[in-house]
Structure formats: C-alpha cells, structure tokens
TORPA-4810 file (N, C-alpha, C, O; in nm, 3 decimals):
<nodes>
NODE_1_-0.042_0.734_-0.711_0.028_0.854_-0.673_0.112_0.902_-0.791_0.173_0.825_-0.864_X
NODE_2_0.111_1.050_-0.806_0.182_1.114_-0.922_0.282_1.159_-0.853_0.268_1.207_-0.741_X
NODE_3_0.432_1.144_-0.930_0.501_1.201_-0.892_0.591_1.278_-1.042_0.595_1.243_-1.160_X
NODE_4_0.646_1.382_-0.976_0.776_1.422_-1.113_0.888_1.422_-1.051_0.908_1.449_-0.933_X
NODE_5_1.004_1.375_-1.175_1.111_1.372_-1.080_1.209_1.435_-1.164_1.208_1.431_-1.287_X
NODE_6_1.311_1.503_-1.079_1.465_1.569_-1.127_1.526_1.457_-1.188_1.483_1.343_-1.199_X
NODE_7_1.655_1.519_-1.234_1.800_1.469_-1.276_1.858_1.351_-1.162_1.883_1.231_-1.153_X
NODE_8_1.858_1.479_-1.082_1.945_1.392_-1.020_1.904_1.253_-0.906_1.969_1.151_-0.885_X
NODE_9_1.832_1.278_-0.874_1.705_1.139_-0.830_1.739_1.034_-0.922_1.795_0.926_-0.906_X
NODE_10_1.684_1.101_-1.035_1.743_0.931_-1.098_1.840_0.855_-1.149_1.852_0.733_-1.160_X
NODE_11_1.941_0.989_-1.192_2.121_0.908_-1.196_2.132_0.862_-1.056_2.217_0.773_-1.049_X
NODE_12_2.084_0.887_-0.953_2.196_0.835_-0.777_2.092_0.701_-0.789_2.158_0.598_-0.782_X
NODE_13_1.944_0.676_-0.806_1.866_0.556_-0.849_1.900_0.439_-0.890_1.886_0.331_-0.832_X
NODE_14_1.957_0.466_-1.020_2.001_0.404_-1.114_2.130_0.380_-1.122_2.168_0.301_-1.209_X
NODE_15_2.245_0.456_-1.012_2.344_0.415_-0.968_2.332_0.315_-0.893_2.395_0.214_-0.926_X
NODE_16_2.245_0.311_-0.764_2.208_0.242_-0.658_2.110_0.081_-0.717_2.068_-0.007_-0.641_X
NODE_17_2.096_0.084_-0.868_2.044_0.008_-0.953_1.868_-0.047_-0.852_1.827_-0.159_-0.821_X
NODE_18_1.817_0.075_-0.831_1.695_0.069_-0.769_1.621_0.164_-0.826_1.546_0.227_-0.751_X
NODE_19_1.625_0.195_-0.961_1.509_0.283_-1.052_1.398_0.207_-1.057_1.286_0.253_-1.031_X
NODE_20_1.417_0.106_-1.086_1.302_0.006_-1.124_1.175_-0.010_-1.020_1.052_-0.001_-1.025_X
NODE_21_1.272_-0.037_-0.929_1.194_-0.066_-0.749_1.164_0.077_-0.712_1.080_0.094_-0.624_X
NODE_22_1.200_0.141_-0.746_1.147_0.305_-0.704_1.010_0.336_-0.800_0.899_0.363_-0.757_X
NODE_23_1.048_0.324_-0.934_0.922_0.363_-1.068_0.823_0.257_-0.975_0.750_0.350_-0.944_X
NODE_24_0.774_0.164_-0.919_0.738_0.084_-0.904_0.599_0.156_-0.729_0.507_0.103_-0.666_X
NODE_25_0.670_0.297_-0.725_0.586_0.350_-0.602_0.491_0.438_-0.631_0.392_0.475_-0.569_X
NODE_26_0.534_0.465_-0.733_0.402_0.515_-0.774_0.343_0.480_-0.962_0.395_0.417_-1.055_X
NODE_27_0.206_0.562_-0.948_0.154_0.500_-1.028_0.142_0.565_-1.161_0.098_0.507_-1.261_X
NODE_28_0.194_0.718_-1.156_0.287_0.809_-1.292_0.397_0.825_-1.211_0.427_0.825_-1.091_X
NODE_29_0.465_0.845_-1.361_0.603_0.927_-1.319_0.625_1.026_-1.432_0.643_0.989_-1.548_X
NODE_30_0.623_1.140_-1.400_0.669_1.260_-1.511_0.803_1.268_-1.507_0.857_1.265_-1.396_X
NODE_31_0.900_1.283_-1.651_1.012_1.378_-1.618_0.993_1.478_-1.712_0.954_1.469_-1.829_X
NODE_32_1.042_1.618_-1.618_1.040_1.723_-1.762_1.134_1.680_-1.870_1.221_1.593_-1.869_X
NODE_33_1.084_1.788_-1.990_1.144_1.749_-2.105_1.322_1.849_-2.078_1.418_1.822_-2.150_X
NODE_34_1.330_1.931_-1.991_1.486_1.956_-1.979_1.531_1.891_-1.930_1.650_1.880_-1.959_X
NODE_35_1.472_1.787_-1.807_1.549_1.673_-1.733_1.583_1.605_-1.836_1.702_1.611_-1.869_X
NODE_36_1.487_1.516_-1.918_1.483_1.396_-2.031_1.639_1.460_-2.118_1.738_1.387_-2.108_X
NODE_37_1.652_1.576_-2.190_1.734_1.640_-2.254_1.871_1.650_-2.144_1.985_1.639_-2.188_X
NODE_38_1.852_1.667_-2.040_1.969_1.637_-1.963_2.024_1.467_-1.942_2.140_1.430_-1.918_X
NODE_39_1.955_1.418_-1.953_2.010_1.305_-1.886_2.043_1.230_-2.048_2.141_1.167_-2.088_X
NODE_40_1.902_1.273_-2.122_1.974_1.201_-2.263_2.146_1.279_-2.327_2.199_1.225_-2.425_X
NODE_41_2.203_1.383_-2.270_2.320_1.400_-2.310_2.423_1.327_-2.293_2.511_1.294_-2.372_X
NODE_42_2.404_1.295_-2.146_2.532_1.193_-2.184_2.469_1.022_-2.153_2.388_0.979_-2.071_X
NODE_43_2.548_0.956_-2.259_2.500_0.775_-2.314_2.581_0.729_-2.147_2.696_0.753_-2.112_X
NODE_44_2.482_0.664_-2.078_2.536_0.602_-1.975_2.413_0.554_-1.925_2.305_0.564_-1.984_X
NODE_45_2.436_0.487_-1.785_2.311_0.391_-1.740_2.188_0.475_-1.708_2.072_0.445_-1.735_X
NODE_46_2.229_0.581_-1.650_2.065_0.674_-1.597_1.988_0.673_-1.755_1.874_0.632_-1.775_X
NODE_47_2.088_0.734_-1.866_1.968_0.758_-1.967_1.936_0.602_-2.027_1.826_0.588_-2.080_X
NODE_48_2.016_0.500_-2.020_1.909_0.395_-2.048_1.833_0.360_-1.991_1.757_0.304_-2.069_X
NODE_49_1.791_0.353_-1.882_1.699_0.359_-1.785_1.597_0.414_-1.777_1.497_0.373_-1.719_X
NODE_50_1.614_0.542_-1.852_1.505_0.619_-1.859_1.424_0.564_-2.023_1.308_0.522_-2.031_X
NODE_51_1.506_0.576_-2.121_1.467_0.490_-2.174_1.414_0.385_-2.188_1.331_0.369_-2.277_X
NODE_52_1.446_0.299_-2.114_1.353_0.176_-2.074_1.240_0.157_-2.013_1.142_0.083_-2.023_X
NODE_53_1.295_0.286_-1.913_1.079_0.271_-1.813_1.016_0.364_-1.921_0.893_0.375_-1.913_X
NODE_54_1.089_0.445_-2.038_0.930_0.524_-2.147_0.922_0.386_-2.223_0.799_0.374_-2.224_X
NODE_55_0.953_0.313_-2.266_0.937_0.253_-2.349_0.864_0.116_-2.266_0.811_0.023_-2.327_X
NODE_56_0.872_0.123_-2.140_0.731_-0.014_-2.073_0.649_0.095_-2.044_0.549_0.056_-1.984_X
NODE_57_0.651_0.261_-2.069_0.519_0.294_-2.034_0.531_0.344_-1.898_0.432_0.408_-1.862_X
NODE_58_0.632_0.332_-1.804_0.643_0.373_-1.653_0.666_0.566_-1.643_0.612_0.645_-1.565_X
NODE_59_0.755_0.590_-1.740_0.781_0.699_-1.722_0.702_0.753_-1.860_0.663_0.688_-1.956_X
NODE_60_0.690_0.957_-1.823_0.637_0.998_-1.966_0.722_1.121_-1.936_0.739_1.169_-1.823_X
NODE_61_0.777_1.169_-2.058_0.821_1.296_-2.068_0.726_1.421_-2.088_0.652_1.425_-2.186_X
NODE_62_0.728_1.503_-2.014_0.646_1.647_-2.020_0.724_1.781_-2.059_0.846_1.794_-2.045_X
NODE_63_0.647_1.868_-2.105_0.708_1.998_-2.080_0.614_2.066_-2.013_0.501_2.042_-2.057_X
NODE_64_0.616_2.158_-1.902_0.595_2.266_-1.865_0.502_2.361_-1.972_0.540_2.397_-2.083_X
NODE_65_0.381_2.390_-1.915_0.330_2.520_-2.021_0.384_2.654_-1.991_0.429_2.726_-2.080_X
NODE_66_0.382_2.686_-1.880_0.398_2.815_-1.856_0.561_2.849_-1.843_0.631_2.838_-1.743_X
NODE_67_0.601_2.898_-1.995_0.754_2.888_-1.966_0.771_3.043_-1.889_0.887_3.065_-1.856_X
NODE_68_0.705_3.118_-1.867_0.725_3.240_-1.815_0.781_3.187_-1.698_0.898_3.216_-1.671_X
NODE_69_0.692_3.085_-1.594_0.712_3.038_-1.478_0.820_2.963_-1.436_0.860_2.958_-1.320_X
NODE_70_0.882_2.887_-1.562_0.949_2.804_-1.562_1.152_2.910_-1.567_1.256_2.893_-1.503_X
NODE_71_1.112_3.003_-1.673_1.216_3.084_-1.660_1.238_3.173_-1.526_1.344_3.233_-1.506_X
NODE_72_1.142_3.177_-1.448_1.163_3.303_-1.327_1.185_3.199_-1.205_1.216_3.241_-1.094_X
NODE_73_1.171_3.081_-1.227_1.209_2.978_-1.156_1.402_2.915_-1.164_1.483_2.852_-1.095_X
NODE_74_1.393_2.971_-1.269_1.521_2.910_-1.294_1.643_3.033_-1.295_1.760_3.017_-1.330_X
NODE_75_1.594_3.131_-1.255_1.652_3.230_-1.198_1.747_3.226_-1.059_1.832_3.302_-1.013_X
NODE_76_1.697_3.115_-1.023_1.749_3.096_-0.897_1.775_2.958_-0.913_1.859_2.929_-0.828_X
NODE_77_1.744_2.860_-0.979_1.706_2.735_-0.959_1.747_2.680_-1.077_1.704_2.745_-1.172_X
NODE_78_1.810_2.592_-1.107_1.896_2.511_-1.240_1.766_2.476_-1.333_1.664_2.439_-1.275_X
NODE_79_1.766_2.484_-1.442_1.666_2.475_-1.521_1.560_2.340_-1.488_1.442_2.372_-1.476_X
NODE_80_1.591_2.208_-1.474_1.558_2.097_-1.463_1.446_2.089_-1.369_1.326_2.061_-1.374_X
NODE_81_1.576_2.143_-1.236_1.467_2.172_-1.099_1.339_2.301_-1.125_1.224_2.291_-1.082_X
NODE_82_1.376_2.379_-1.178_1.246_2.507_-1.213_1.130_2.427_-1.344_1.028_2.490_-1.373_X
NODE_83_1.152_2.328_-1.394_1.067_2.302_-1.495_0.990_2.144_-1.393_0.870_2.121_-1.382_X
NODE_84_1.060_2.093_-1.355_1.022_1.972_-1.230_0.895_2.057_-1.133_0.775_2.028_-1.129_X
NODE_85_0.963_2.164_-1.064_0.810_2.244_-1.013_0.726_2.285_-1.041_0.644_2.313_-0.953_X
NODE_86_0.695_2.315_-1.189_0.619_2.404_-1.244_0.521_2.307_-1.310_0.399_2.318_-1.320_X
NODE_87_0.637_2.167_-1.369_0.512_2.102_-1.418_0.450_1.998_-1.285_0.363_1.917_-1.317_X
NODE_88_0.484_2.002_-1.179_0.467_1.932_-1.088_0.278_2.029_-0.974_0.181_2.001_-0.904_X
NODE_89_0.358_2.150_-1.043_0.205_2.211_-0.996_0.107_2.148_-1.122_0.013_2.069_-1.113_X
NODE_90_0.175_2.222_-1.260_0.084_2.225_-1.364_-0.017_2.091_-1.367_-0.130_2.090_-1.415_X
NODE_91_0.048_1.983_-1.306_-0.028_1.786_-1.315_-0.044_1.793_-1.252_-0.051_1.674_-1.221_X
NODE_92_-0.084_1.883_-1.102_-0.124_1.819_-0.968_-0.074_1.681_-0.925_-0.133_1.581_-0.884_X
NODE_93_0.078_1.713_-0.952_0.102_1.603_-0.880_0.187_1.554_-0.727_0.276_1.622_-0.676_X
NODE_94_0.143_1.443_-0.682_0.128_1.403_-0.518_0.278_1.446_-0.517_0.268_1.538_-0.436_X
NODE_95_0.377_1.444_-0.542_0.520_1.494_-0.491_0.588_1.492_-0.552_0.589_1.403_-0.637_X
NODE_96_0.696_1.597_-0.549_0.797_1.578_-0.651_0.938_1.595_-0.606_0.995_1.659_-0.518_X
NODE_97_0.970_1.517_-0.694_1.134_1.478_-0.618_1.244_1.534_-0.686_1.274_1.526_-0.805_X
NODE_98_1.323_1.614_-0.553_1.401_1.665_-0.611_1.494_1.651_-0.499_1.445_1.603_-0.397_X
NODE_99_1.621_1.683_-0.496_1.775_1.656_-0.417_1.791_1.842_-0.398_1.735_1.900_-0.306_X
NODE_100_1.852_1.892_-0.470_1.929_2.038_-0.460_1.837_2.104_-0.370_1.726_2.139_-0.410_X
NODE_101_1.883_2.128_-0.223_1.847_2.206_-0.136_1.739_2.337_-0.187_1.621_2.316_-0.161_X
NODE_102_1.763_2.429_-0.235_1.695_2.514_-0.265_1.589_2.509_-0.320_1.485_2.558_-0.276_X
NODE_103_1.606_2.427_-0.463_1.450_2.339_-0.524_1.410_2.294_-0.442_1.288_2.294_-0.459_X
NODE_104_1.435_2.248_-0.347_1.341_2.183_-0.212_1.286_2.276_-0.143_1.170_2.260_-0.107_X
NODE_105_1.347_2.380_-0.114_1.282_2.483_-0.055_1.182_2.567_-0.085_1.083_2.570_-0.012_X
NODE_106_1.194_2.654_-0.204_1.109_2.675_-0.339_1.004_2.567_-0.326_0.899_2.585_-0.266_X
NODE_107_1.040_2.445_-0.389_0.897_2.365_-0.380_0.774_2.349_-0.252_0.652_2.343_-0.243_X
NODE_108_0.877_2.349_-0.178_0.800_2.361_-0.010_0.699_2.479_0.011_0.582_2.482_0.050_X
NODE_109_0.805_2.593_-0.038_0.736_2.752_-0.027_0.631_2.765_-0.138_0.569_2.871_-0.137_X
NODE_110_0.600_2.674_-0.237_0.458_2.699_-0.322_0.363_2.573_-0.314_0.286_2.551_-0.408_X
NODE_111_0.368_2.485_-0.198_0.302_2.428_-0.123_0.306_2.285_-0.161_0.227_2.196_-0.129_X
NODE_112_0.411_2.279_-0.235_0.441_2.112_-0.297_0.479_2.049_-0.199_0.539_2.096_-0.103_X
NODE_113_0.432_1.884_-0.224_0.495_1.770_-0.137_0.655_1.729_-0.209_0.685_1.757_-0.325_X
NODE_114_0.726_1.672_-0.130_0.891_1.722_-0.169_0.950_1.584_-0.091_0.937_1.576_0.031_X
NODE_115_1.022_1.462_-0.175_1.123_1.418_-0.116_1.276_1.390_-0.210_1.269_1.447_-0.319_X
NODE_116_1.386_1.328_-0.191_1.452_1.318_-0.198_1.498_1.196_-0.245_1.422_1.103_-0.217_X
NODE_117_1.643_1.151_-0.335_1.669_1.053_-0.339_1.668_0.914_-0.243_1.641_0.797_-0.268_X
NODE_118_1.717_0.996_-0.105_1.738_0.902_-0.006_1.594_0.898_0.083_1.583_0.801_0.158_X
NODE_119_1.456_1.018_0.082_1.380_0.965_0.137_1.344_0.801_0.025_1.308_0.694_0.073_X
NODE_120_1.366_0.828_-0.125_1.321_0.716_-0.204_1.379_0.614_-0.092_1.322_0.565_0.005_X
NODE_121_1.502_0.600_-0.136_1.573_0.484_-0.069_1.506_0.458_0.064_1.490_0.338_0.090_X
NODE_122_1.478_0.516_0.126_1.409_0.521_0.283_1.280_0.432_0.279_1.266_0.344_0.364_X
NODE_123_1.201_0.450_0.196_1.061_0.390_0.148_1.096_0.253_0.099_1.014_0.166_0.126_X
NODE_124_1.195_0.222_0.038_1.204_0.155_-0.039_1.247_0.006_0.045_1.218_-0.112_0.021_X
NODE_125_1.333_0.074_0.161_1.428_-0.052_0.251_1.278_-0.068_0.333_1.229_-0.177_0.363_X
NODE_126_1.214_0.070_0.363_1.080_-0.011_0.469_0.979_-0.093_0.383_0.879_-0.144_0.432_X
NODE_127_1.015_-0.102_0.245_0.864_-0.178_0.180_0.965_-0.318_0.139_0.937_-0.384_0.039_X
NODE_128_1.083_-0.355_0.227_1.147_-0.445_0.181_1.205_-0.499_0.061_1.256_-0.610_0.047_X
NODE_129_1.185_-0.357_-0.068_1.238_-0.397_-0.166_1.428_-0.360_-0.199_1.506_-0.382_-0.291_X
NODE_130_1.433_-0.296_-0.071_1.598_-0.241_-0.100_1.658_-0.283_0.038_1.617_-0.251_0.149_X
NODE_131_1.760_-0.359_0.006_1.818_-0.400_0.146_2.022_-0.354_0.117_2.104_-0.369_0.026_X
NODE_132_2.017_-0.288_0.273_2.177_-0.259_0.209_2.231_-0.217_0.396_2.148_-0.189_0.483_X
NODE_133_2.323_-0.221_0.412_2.370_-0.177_0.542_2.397_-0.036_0.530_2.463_0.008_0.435_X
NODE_134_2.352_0.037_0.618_2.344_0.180_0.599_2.475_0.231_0.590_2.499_0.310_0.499_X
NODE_135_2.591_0.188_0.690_2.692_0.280_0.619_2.764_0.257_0.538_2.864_0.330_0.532_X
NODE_136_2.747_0.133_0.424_2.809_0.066_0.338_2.749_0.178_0.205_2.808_0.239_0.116_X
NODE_137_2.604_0.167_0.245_2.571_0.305_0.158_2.576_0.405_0.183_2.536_0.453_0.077_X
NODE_138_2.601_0.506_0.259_2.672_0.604_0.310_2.732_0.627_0.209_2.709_0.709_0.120_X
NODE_139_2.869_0.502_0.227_3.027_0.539_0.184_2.998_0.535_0.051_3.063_0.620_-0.009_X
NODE_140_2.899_0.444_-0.048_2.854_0.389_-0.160_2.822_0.550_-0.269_2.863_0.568_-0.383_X
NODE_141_2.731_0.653_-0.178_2.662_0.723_-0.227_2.762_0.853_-0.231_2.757_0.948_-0.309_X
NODE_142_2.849_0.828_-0.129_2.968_0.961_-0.107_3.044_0.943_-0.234_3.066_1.040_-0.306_X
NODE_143_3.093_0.805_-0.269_3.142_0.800_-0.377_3.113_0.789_-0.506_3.191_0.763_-0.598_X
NODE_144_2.968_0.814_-0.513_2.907_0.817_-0.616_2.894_0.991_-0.655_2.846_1.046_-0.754_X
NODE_145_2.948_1.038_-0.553_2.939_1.230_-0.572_2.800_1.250_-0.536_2.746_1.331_-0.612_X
NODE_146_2.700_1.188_-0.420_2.604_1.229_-0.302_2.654_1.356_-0.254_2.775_1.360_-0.231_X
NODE_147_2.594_1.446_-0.237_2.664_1.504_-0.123_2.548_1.500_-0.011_2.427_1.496_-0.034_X
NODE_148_2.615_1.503_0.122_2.513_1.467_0.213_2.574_1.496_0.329_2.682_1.437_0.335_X
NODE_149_2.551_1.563_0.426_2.609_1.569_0.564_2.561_1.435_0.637_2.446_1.390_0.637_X
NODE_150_2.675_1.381_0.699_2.700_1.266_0.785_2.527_1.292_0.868_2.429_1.222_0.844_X
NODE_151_2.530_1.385_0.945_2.393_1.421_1.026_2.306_1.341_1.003_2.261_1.244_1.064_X
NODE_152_2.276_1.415_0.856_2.138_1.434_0.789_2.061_1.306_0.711_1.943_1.283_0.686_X
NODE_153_2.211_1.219_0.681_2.184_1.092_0.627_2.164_0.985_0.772_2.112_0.873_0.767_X
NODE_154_2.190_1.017_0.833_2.159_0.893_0.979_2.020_0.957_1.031_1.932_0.874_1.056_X
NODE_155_1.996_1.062_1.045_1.857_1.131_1.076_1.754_1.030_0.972_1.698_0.924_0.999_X
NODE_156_1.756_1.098_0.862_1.694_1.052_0.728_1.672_0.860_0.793_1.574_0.788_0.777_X
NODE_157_1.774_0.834_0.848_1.758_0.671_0.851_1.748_0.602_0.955_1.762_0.480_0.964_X
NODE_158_1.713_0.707_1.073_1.708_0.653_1.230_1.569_0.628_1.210_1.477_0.696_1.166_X
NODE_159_1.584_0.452_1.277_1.473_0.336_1.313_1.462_0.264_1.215_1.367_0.186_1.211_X
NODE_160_1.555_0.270_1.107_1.547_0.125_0.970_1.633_0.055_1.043_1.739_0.077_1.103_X
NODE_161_1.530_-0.074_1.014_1.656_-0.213_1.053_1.754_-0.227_0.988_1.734_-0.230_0.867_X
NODE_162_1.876_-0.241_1.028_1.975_-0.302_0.927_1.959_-0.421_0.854_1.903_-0.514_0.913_X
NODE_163_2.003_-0.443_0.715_1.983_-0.625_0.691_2.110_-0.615_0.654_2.131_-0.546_0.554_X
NODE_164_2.245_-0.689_0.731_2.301_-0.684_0.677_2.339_-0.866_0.642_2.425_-0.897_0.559_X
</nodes>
C-alpha cells in the first residue's frame, strides 16, 4: 500500500514515538518535497526521523509535477497539504494522510482515500503494535498541541480494548 503523508502526521507520530510502527503499514511512503523542507527547518525529533526512515529506504521525498495544481491548491490549503494531494493523485497512491480538516475535505472531494494521525494510531493499537490507555493519550496528544474535539477522539476509538 502507497501512502503520502503531511507534516503534521508525522511530528504527532514521532511525538507519540510510533513513526517507525506506523512506516511499517505500508509498503511506500512519499513525503512531498515542501513537507521534507518543512519539517527539515526546524532540528528536532520529527526531522530526525525522517531522516532516518530515507536513509533505511522507508521513506522517499517527491515533488509534485504539476505546480499549477499544486499552487491553486494551496490557495485554500497550506502549501504541504496542497502538494501531499497532488502528488498523492500524481503516484496513485492508496491514501494519504493528512490531519487539517479542510485538506481532508479537498482530498475526499477529488476522490482520494484520507486518514489521519489518530486513524494511524487506531490501526496501529488494533495490529497490537501500539498500546496506551486512551485517555492518558487524549491528555498526551492535547498537550502535545493535537487539536481534537473530546467527541471525535472517543468516536475515532469506540470498540479498542484498553491495555492498560
């Protein structure tokens, strides 16, 4: 399975120190080259991380061809997320992950498959590689600057077992 992924997917990842166990679901991983340029700005754990899965080969950096598409995308849409969709059509790839509401929407509306940091996390506790008590991460991810309505994160997680 191909996937491309945003910014921010993989700083809350790699906060949650489950990049590894996530790169691990599928079998590419694209990041655009404005994500890569975003995250390489500032020296902290997401960009070593990213660094580390190009350098075993897990992740590859792309750019987008069609920057026409990529700019009329980002009209509405933060550059990262408009270059994440565009090359996510351009590779045919199985889903692409993105967080910011609207890029989700957009992606939905040009017929892309679409999840989220926390569907990751969601996949991840049912394939038994991530175990955590849900509202310990809740509070974990609020303070990591998640934003997330109380709702939407217990929805997202109604019928995971707890391990606590």
């Amino acid at each position: 399975m191909k996937a491309v992924f945003n910014s921010s997917p993989i700083i809350f990842l790699t906060k949650l120190d489950i990049i590894e166990a996530a790169s691990d679901l599928f079998d590419r991983i694209d990041i655009p080259s404005l994500v890569y340029t975003e995250i390489r700005r500032k020296p902290d754990a997401s960009a070593e991380a990213v660094e580390d899965l190009i350098k075993k080969r897990r992740v590859s950096v792309s750019q987008a061809e069609n920057e026409r598409f990529v700019s009329a995308l980002g009209r509405r849409l933060g550059k990262g997320e408009a270059e994440a969709i565009a090359l996510s059509i351009e590779t045919g790839a199985d889903i692409v992950i993105l967080d910011d509401h609207a890029a989700r929407v957009e992606a939905m509306r040009l017929g892309l498959s679409v999840k989220g940091t926390l569907g990751i996390v969601r996949r991840l506790m049912e394939n038994g590689a991530f175990e955590s008590d849900l509202e310990e991460l809740f509070i974990n991810l609020k303070a990591m600057g998640f934003r997330i309505r109380a709702e939407l994160f217990w929805e997202i997680f109604s019928g995971i077992d707890q391990k606590q």
